[in-house]
C-alpha positions in Angstrom: 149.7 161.4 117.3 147.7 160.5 114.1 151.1 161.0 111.8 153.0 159.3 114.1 150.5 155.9 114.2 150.8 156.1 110.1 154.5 156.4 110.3 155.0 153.6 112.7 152.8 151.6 110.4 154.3 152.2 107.7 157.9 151.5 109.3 156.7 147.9 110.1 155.4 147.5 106.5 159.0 148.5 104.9 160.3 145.9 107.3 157.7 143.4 106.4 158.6 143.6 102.8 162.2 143.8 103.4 162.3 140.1 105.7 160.3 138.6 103.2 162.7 139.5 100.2 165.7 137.9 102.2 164.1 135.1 102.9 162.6 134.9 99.6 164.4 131.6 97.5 165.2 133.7 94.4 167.0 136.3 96.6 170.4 135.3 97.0 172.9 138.3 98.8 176.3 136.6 97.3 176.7 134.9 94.0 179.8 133.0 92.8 180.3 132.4 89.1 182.3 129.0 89.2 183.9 128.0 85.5 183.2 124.5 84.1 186.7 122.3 84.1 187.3 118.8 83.6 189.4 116.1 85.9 190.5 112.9 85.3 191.6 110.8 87.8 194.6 108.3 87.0 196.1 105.5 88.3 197.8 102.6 86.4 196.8 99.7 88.8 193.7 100.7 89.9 191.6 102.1 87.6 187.9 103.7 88.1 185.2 103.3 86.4 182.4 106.4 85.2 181.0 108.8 88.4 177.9 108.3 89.6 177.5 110.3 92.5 179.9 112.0 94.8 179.5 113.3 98.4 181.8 114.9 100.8 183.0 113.4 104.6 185.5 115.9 105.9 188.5 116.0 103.9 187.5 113.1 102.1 185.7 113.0 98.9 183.4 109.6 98.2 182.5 108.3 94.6 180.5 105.8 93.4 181.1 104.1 90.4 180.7 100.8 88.3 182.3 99.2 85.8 185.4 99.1 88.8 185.9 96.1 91.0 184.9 98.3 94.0 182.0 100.2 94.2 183.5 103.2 96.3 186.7 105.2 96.2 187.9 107.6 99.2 190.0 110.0 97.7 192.4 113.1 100.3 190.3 116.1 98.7 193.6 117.8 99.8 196.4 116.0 97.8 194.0 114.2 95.4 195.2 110.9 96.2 193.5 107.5 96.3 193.3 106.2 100.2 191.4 103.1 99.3 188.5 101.5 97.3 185.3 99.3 99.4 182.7 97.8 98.5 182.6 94.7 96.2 179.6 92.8 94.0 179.5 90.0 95.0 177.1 87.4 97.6 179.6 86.8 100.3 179.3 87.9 103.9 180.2 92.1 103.6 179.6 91.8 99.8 176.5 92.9 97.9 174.5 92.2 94.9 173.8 95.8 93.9 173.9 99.0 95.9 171.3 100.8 94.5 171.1 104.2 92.7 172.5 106.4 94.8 174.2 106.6 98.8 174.5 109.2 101.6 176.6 110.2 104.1 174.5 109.6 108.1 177.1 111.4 110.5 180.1 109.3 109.8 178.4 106.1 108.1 178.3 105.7 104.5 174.4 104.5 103.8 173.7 102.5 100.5 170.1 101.1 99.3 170.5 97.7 98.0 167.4 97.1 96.0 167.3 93.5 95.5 167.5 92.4 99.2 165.2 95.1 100.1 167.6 96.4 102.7 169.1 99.6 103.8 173.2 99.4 104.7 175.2 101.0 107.6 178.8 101.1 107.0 181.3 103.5 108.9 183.5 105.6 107.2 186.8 105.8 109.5 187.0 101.5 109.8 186.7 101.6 105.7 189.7 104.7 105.9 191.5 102.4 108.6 191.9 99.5 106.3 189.9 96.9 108.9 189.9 93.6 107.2 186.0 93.0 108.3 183.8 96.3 108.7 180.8 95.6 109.9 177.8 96.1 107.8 174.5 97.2 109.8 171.4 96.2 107.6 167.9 97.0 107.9 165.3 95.7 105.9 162.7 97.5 104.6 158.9 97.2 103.4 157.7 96.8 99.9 154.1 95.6 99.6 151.8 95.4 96.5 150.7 99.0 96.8 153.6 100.7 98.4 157.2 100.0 96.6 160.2 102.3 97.0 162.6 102.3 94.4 164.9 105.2 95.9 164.9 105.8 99.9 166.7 108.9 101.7 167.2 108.9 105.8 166.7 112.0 107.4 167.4 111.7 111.3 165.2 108.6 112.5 163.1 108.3 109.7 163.7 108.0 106.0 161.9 109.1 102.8 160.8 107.0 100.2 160.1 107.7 96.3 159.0 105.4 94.6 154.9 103.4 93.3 152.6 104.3 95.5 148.8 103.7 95.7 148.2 107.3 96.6 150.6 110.0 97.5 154.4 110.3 95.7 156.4 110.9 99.0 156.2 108.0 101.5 157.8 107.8 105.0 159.1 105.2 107.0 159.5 105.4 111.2 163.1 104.6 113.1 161.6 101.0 112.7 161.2 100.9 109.2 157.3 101.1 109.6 154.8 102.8 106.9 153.9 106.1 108.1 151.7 106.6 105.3 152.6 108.6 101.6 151.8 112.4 101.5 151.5 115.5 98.6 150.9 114.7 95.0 152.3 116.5 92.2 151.8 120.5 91.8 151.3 120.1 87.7 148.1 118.3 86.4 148.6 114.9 85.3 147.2 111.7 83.2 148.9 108.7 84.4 147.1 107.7 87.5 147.8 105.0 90.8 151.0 103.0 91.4 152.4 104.0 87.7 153.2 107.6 88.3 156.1 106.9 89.6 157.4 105.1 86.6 156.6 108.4 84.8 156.7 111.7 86.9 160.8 110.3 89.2 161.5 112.9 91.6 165.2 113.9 92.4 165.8 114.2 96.5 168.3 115.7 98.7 167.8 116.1 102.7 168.6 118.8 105.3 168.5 116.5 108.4 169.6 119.2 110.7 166.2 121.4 109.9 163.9 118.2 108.9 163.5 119.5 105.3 163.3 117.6 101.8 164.4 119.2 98.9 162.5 117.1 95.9 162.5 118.4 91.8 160.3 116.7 89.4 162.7 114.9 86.7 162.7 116.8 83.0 160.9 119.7 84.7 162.2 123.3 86.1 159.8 121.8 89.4 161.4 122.7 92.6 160.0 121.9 96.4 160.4 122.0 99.8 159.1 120.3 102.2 159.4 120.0 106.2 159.2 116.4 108.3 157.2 117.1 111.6 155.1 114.1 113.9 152.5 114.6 111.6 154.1 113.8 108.2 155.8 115.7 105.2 154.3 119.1 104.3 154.9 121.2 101.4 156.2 124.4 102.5 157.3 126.2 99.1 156.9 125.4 95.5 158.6 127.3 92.8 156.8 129.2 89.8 157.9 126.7 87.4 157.4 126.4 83.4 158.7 123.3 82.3 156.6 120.2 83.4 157.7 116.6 81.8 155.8 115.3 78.6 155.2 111.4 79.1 154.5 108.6 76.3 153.9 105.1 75.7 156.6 103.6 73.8 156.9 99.6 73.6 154.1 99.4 76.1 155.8 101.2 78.3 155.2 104.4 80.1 158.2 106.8 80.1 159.2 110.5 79.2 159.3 111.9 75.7 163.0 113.8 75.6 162.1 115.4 72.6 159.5 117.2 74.7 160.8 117.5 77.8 163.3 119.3 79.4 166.6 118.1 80.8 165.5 119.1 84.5 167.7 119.3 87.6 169.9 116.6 88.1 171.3 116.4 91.8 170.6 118.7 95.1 172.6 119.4 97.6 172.7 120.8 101.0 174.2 122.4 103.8 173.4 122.4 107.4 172.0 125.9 107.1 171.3 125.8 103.4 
């Protein structure tokens, strides 16, 4: 009886150690080596301008690009053709000063930030693809005070995630009614710069799994990698990678910034799946 209570024991140890490696984030089952290849997307009449950011909607792939008289193209990801550009800069009704950094796809509504009106835009996808004449912008404004200002603001369900120069914290969150929650975690690196300027120095890259209420955040010129989960009570750091690379910052021209001479290049854009 003895022999057999050490080898059930040690069964559920094996075990142990075996679910943790799956789930471990450096254990990955399939690998696929993908080669590096240039495209270049032509079109006589209706040319377009340098990428910024791409995202996916079905069949359709979304860019975002300036130096174009639209700030989006909807390209057939299956034939590779142009179905039609939106989004003009301009301060007529359904045109816009700026549109931010960055957008995101919400179900089937295109979301941009527009960081000049303080306001957070609601467009859908399939009355841009349909050609409607007037498509309906929703906008929501939201709050920047003297000691809470986002610069860069992610939904994820209801709520929506804020980086930004904050009084305390580096991760704020805002409520379904564009309320403060409050600002949560700090940085897992020590640091000099203190108060509302760290986010001028230490900029954090963002991608979000609304589906599990997770937050995928890396530090800019670092190898820093987090995870976080969204629950009633805030965001919560759930894993943080064993990084090396952390970025150098300097004062140059009275400014605060990073020193690329010192500093890494650092992950540049995250991306997820429902499950991943």
């Amino acid at each position: 009886m003895k022999y057999c209570y050490i080898y059930l024991m040690l069964l559920l140890l094996i075990f142990s150690c075996n679910r943790k490696q799956e789930n471990s984030i450096d254990k990955f089952d399939n690998i696929i080596n993908l080669s590096v290849s240039d495209s270049l997307f032509s079109d006589n009449e209706l040319p377009m301008g340098t990428v910024l950011s791409m995202k996916n909607w079905k069949d359709i792939l979304i860019t975002c690009h300036h130096a174009d008289d639209y700030r989006f193209s909807f390209i057939d990801s299956k034939t590779g053709k142009l179905i039609t550009r939106w989004g003009q800069k301009e301060n007529a009704p359904n045109e816009f000063i700026d549109f931010g950094s960055d957008f995101f796809i919400q179900d089937s509504l295109l979301v941009f930030q527009s960081s000049m009106k303080k306001s957070i835009n609601y467009v859908s996808i399939p009355a841009i693809l349909r050609g409607a004449k007037e498509v309906l912008v929703k906008t929501e404004i939201y709050p920047y005070t003297a000691d809470f200002r986002p610069l860069h603001i992610v939904p994820i369900g209801n709520r929506k995630v804020a980086t930004g120069l904050f009084k305390q914290g580096v991760l704020g969150v805002l409520d379904e009614n564009n309320n403060i929650v409050g600002t949560y975690s700090d940085y897992p690196f020590p640091y000099e710069v203190e108060g509302l300027y760290r986010g001028t120095a230490y900029q954090l890259v963002l991608s979000c799994n609304t589906y599990r209420q997770r937050l995928l955040v890396s530090v800019s010129h670092s190898d820093v990698f987090e995870i976080y989960e969204l629950d009633a009570n805030g965001l919560h750091r759930v894993y943080v990678n064993d990084f090396n690379q952390v970025p150098v910052v300097q004062m140059q021209d009275g400014r605060l910034g990073i020193d690329d001479s010192k500093s890494i290049g650092g992950i540049l854009e995250l991306f997820n799946t429902d499950n991943h």
